[in-house]
C-alpha positions as CSV (number, residue, x, y, z in Angstrom):
1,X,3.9,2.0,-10.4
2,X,6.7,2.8,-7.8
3,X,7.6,6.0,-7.4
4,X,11.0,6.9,-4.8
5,X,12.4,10.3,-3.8
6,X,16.3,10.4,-3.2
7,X,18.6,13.5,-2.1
8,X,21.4,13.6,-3.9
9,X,24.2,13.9,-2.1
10,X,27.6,13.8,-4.0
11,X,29.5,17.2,-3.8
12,X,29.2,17.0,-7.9
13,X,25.8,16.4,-8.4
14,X,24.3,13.8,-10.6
15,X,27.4,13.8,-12.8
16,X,28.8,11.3,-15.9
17,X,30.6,8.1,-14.2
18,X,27.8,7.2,-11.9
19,X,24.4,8.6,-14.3
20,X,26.5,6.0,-16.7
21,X,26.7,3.4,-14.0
22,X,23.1,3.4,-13.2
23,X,21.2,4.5,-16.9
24,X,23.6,1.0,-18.0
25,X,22.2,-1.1,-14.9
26,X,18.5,-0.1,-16.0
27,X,18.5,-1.2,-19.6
28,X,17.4,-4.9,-19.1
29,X,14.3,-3.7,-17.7
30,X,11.3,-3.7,-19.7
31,X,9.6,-1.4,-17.4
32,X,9.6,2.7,-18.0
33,X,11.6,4.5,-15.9
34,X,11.8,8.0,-15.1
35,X,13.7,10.4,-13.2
36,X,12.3,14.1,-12.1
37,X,13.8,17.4,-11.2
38,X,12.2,20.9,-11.3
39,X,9.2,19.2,-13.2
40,X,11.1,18.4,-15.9
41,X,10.6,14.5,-16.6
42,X,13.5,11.9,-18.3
43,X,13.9,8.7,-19.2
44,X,16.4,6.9,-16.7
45,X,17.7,4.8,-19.4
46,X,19.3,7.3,-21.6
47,X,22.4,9.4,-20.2
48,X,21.4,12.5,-22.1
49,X,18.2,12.4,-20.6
50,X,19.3,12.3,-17.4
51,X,22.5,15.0,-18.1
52,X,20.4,17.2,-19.4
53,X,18.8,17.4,-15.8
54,X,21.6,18.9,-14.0
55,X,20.9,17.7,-10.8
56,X,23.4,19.6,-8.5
57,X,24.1,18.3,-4.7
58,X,21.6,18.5,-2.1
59,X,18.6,18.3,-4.9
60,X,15.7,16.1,-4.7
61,X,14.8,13.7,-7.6
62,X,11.5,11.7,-7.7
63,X,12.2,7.9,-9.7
64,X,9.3,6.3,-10.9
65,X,9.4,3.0,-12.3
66,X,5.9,1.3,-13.9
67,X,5.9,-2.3,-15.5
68,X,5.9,-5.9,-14.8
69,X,9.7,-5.6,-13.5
70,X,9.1,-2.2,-11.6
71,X,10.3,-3.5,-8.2
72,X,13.2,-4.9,-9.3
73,X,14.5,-2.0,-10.9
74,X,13.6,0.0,-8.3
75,X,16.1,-1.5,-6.0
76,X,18.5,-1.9,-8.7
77,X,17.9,1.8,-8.1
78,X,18.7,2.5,-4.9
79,X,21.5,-0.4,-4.7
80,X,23.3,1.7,-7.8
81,X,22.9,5.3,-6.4
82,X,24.3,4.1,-2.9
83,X,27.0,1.8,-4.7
84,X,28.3,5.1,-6.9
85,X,27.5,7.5,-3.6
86,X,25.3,9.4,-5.1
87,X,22.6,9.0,-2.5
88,X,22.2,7.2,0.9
89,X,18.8,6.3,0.6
């Protein structure tokens, strides 16, 4: 397992065009993925999942990927949030 903390840091928050750009870049992993915030736990390949977290700017979200392809995603992860500007991680 991988597990990644990353401060977002768009002035809208985790919003619809770029949680859609990443949840889309995830789904050819076989590997779970989750996303975190305020101990409430999603899975990063569904958009309401991660919606329903309303992560606002300046909030910390812990990613945890766990599976044969974990490290892969995980920088498919980070390339994707600093890609859409979400974080600069």
């Amino acid at each position: 397992m991988v597990e990644k903390t990353f401060t977002i840091t768009d002035p809208a928050g985790m919003h619809a065009r770029p949680a859609s750009a990443l949840v889309g870049s995830l789904s050819k992993f076989q590997s779970d993925i989750t996303m975190e915030f305020k101990d409430k736990k999603v899975n990063l390949k569904s958009i309401l999942g991660v919606m329903s977290l309303g992560v606002p700017s300046g909030s910390t979200v812990q990613i945890a990927a766990d599976g044969a392809d974990e490290a892969e995603a995980m920088e498919t992860i980070e390339r994707v949030l600093n890609e859409q500007g979400i974080s600069n991680e």
